[in-house]
C-alpha positions in Angstrom: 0.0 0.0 0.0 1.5 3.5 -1.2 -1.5 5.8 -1.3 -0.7 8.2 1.5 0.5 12.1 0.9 3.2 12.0 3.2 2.3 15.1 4.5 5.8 15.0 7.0 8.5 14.1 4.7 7.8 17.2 2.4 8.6 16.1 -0.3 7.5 16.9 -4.0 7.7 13.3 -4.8 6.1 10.2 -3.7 7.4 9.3 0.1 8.4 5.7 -1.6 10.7 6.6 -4.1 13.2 8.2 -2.1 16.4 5.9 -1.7 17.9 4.4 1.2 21.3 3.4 0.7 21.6 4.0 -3.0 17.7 2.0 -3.7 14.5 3.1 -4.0 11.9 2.2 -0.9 9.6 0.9 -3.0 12.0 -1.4 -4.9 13.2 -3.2 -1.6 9.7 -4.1 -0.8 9.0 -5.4 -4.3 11.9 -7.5 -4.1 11.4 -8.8 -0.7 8.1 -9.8 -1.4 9.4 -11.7 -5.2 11.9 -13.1 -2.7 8.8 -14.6 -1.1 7.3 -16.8 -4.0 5.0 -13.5 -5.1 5.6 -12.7 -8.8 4.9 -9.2 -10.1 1.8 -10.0 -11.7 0.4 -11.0 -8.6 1.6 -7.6 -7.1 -1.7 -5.2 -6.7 -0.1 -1.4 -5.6 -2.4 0.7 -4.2 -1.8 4.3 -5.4 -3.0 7.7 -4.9 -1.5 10.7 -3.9 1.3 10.9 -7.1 0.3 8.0 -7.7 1.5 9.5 -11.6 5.3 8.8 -10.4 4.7 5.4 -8.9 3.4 4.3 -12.1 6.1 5.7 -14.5 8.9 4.1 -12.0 7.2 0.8 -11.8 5.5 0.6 -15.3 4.6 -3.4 -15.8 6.2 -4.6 -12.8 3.0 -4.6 -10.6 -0.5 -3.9 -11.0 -2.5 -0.6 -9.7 -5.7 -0.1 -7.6 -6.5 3.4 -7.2 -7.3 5.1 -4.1 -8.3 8.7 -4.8 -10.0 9.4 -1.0 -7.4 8.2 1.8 -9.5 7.0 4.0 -7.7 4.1 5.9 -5.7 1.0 5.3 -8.5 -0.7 5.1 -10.3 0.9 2.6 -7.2 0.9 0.4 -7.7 -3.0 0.9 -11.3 -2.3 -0.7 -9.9 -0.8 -3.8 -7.4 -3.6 -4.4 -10.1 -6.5 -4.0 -11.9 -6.0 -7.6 -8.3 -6.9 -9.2 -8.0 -10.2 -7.5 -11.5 -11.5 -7.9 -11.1 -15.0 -8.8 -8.3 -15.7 -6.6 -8.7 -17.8 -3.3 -5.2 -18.8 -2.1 -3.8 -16.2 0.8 -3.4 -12.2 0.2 -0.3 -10.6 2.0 -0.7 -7.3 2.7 2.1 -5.1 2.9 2.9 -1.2 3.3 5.4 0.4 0.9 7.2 2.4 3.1 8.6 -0.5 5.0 11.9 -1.4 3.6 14.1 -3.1 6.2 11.5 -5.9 6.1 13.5 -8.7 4.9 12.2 -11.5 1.8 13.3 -14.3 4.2 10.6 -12.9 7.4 8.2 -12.6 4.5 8.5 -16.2 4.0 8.8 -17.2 7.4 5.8 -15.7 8.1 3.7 -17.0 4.9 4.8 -20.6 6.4 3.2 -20.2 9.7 0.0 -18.8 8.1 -0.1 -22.1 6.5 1.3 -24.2 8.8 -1.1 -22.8 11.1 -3.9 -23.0 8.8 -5.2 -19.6 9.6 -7.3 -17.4 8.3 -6.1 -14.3 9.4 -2.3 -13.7 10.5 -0.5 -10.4 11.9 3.2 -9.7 11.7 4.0 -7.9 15.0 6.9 -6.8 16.7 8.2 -6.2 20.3 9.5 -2.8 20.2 11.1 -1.1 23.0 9.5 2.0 22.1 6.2 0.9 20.8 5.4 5.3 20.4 1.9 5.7 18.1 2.0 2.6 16.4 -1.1 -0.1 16.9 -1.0 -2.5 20.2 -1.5 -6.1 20.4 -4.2 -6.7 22.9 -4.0 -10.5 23.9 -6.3 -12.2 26.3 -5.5 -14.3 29.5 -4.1 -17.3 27.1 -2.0 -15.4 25.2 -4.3 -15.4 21.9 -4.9 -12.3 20.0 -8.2 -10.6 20.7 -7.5 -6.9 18.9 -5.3 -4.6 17.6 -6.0 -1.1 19.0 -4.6 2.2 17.1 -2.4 4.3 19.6 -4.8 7.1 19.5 -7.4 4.7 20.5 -5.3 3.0 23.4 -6.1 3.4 26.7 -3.2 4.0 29.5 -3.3 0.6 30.0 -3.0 -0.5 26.6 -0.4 2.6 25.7 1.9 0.2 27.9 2.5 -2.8 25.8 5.4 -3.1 23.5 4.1 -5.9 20.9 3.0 -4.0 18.1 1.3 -4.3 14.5 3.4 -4.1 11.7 0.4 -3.5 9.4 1.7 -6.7 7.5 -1.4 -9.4 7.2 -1.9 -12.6 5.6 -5.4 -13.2 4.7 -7.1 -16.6 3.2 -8.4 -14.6 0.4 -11.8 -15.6 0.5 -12.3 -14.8 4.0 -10.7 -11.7 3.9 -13.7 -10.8 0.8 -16.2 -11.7 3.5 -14.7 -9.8 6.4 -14.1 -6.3 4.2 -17.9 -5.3 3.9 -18.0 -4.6 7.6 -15.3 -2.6 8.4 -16.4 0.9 9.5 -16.4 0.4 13.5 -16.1 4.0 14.8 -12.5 5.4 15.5 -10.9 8.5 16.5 -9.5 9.3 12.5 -12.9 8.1 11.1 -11.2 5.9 8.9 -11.6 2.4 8.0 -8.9 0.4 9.8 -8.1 -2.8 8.2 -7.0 -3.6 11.8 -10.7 -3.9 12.6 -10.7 -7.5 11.2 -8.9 -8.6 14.3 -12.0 -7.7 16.5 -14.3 -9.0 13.6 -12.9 -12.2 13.5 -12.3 -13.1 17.4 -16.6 -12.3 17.3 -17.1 -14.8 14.9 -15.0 -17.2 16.6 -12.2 -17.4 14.2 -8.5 -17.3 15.6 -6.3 -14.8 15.0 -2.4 -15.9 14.3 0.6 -13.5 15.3 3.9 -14.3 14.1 6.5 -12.3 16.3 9.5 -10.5 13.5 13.0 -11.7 15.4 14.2 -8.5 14.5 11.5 -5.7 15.5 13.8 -3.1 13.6 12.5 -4.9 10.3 9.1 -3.5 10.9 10.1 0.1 11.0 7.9 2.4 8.5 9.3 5.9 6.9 7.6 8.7 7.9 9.7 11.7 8.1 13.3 12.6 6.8 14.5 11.6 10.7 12.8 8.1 10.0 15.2 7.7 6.8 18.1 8.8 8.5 17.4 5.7 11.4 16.7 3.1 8.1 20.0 4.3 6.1 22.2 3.7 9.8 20.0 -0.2 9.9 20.4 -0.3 6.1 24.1 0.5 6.1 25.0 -2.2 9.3 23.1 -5.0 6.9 25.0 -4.3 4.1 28.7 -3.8 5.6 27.6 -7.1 7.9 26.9 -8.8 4.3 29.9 -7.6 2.9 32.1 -8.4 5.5 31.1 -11.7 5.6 31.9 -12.4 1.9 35.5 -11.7 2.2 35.9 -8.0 2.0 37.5 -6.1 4.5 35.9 -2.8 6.0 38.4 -0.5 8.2 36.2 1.0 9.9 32.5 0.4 8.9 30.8 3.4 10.6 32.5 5.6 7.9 32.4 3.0 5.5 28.7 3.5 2.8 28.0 0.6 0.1 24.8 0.7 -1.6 22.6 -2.1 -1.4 23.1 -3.1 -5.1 27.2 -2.9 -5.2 29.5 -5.6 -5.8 32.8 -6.4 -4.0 34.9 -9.3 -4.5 36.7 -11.0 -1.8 40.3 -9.7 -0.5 39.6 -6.3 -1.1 39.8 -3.3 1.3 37.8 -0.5 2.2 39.4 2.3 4.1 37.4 4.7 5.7 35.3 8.1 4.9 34.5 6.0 1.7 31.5 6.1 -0.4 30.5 3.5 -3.1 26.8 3.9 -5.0 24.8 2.9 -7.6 25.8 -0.6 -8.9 29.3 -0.2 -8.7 31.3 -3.6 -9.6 34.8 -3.9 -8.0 37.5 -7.1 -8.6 39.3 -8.6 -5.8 42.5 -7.7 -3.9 42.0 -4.0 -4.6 42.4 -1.2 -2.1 39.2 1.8 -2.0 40.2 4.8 0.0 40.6 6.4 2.2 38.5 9.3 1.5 37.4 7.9 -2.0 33.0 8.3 -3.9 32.4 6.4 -6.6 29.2 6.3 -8.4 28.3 3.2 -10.6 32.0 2.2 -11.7 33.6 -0.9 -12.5 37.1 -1.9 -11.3 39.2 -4.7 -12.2 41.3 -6.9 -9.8 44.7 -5.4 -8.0 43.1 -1.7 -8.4 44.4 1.0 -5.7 41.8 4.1 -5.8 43.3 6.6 -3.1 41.4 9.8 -2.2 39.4 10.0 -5.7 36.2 10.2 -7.2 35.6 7.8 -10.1 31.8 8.3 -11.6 30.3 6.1 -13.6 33.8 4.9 -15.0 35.5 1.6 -15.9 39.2 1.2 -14.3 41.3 -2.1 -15.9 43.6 -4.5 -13.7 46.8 -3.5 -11.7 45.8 0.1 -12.0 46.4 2.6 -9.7 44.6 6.4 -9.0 44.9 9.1 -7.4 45.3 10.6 -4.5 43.0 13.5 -5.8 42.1 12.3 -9.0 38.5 12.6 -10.6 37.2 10.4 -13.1 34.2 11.9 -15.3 31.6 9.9 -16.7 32.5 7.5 -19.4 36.2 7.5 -18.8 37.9 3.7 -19.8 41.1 3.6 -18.1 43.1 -0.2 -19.2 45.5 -2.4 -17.1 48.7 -1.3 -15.9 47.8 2.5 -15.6 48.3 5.2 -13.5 46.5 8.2 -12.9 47.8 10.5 -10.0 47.3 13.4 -8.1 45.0 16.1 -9.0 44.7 14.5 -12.5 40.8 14.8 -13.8 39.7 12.6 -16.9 36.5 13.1 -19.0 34.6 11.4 -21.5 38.1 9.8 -22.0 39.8 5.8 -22.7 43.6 6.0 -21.5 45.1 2.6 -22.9 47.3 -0.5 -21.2 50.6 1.3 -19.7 49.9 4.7 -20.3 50.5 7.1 -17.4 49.8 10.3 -16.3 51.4 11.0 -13.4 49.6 14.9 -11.8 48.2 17.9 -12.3 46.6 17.3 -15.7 43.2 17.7 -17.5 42.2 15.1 -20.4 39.1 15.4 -22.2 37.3 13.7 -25.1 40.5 11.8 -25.9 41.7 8.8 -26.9 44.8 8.1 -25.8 46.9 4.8 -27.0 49.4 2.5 -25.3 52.5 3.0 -22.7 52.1 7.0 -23.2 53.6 9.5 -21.0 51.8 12.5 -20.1 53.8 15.5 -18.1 52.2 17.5 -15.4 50.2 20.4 -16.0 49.3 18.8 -19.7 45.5 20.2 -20.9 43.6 19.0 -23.1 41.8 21.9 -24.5 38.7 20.4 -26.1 36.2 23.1 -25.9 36.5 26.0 -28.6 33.2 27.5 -26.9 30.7 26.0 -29.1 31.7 22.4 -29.2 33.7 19.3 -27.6 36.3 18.5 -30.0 38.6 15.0 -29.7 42.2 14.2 -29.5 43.8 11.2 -30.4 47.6 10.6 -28.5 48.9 7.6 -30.0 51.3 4.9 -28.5 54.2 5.5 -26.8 53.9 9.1 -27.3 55.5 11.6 -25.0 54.1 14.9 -23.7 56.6 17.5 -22.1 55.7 19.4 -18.8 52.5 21.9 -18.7 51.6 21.0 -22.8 48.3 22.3 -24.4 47.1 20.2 -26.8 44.7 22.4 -29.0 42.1 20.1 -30.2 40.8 18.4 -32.7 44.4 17.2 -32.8 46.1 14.1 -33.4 49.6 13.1 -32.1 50.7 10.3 -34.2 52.6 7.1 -32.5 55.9 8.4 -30.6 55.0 12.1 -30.9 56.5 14.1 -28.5 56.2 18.0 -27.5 58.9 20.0 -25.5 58.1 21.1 -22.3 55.4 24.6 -22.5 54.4 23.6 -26.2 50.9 24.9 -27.3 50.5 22.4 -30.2 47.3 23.9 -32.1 48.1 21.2 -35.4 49.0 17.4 -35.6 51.8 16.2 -34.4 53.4 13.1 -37.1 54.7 9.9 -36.2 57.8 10.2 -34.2 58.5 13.3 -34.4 59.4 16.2 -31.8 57.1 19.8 -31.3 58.2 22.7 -29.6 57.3 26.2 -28.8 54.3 28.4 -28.9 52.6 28.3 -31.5 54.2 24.5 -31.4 56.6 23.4 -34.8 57.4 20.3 -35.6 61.1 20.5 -35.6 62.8 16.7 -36.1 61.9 13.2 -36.6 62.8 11.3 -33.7 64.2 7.5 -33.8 62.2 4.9 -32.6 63.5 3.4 -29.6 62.5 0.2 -30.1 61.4 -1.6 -33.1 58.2 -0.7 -34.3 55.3 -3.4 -32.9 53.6 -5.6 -35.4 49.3 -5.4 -35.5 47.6 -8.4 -35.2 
């Protein structure tokens, strides 16, 4: 259910799309629940207030009831009904803003439904501060009788700590007889889906409770302190998994991996580091200290010191930074290195190549073993467009170059140190001065390598 206008998170956008740790609420849920057995097409959302966004995020993934009035939980049960007429196996019901809730309680808790053989179950939690969320009112024998809203609690009641979770398994035809008289007067004049509890213990029909292990699982997100307490949960889960698959975390409370990251085993973390997105890294590599990166992929034996490296690929045995920056759709090969304060954009830096510090390369492709002097620019931009330039193997660029581009520097090229090269630079040859002149060929220190 994700109808309400989340009047306290005040927000623009619906209260379920915001991320925790790098993934949207709503897609946790979704994937806790396919986790469960439950296959999108038997997903029925509930929408309504921007509902619009929820629809165009999700598209095909689920189904929609619409519930234009909010007017309780169980009358957004009402609007979802019509869509699964026909079915008769059990309905889970499930809130969307609930994202620590975990595929594996899902399942536990669909198993005792059934092993149970119930027709109404309750996920419930003992909290040890159960605030304004619903109490669990059990009689002498320790069998569920009701669930009464905080608002509606007495002082008595306000002092129990098992709680609802407002997560409900229902066998589905019961739950179709059971909806037609909710309504029983309540402080919110809503309908409470909760009522059913009550309903059913008058008809003589037991009400299961399943008790989460974890109570933190049944958290909801209602304001942007809420989100704060699930990322510091969400975070501990993730680090805990990561841990536990071979990678090692320095210091974990400064440590951030989105949920949908990849780390192989032997490499390190060091702290103040941030890695998002879906960010892929190889084994045996060193991240940090002091290092974001934003869905990258990094090979094996890769050292990323004090850097940030969006939405970039980084080859084997490389090494970066400190104080390097990586734009999007840079391709850096094996056996590089990229230093201090060197920033790369929109660029692919071959096997060997290095560029050691203070340097700026844009929109280039630059070729094998080439060696790039501090200071070198790039200067792509000529204020109306992004123009390329192409460095070719084993070239050599002197100290605090500008390479004017579009320009070419052919295979062994190699510019003096200050040269503002503004035209191509042959195959081994030398360029010096300002405005850079090709001055000698140069001879090849090696013999020339033979294409496959």
């Amino acid at each position: 259910m994700s109808a309400g206008k989340s009047k306290r998170m005040k927000t623009r956008t619906s209260k379920v799309l915001h991320k925790i740790m790098g993934k949207k609420m709503i897609d946790y849920v979704v994937d806790a629940v396919n986790f469960a057995g439950i296959p999108g097409e038997k997903i029925v959302l509930v929408v309504g207030h921007k509902k619009e966004l929820l629809i165009e995020y999700l598209g095909d993934k689920v189904r929609y009831a619409h519930q234009d009035q909010q007017l309780g939980t169980g009358h957004a049960v009402m609007q979802a009904l019509p869509l699964l007429e026909g079915f008769h196996g059990d309905i889970l019901i499930h809130s969307g803003d609930m994202p620590l809730l975990r595929g594996e309680s899902i399942l536990a808790f669909i198993d005792e439904h059934r092993k149970k053989e119930s027709k109404i179950s309750i996920l419930t939690a003992v909290m040890p501060d159960a605030g304004k969320l619903g109490r669990i009112v059990r009689n002498s024998g320790g069998n569920v009788e009701r669930i009464v809203e905080a608002v509606d609690s007495g002082e008595e009641e306000l002092k129990i700590k098992e709680v609802n979770t407002g997560c409900y398994l229902f066998d589905a035809d019961y739950l179709k007889e059971l909806i037609p008289d909710l309504g029983l007067p309540n402080a919110q004049n809503e309908i409470y889906l909760t009522d059913t509890v009550l309903l059913s213990r008058q008809r003589g029909v037991s009400v299961s409770a399943v008790v989460l292990e974890d109570w933190r699982e049944s958290l909801g997100v209602n304001c942007r302190e809420d989100m704060a307490i699930m990322t510091a949960i969400m975070r501990e889960r993730i680090n805990k998994r990561i841990m536990s698959e071979g990678v090692t975390l320095h210091d974990p409370s400064t440590t951030y991996i989105d949920e949908e990251v990849e780390i192989a085993m032997d490499t390190e973390i060091l702290p103040n580091t941030i890695i998002r997105g879906k960010s892929v890294i190889g084994e045996s590599c060193v991240i940090g200290p002091n290092t974001y990166m934003v869905n990258s992929h990094v090979g094996d034996n890769v050292t990323v010191m004090s850097s940030v490296i969006l939405e970039s690929r980084i080859g084997d045995n490389t090494w970066v930074g400190p104080y390097a920056h990586l734009r999007p759709e840079s391709y850096i090969a094996e056996n590089v290195k990229i230093g201090n304060f060197v920033e790369i954009k929109k660029s692919t830096v071959d096997q060997g190549s290095k560029i050691p510090h203070l340097s700026y390369i844009g929109d280039t492709t630059m070729g094998k073993k080439v060696n790039i002097g501090a200071g070198t620019i790039t200067c792509n931009f000529d204020g109306v467009k992004k123009n390329p330039t192409f460095i070719g193997d084993h070239a050599y660029i002197g100290a605090n170059t500008n390479l004017v581009a579009p320009i070419a520097v052919g295979e062994g090229g190699k510019t003096g140190a200050g040269t503002v090269a503004t035209k191509n630079i042959p195959d081994w040859t030398l360029m010096v001065g300002l405005p850079g002149r090709n001055i000698k060929k140069l001879n090849k220190p090696f013999p020339q390598e033979k294409e496959n």
